[in-house]
C-alpha positions, 0 to 999 in steps of 0.5 A, a space after each residue: 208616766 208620773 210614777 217611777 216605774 219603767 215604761 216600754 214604750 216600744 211595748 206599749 205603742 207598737 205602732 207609729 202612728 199612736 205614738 203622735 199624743 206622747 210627742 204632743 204631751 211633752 210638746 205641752 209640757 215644755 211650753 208650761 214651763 217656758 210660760 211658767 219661768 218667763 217672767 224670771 228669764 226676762 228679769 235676768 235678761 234685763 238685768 244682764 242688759 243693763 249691767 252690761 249697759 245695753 239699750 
């Protein structure tokens, strides 16, 4: 899935129940990012509350 190649999914995992591990992949994969970039989102929230003078 990291290469460029095309993947048919359908193909690959003809039925519903393998396709569980895909969805929770990319569940794992939003949550790395979101604890990743979590201290500059708060920054910038910060920021914007304090130059709009918020408390």
């Amino acid at each position: 899935p990291y290469c460029k190649e095309k993947v048919d999914l359908k193909r690959l995992f003809p039925n519903p129940w393998e396709k569980p591990h895909v969805l929770y992949g990319n569940l794992l994969d939003w949550i790395r990012y979101l604890v990743a970039w979590q201290p500059l989102i708060l920054m910038v929230v910060q920021g914007v509350n304090y130059v709009l003078g918020l408390e």
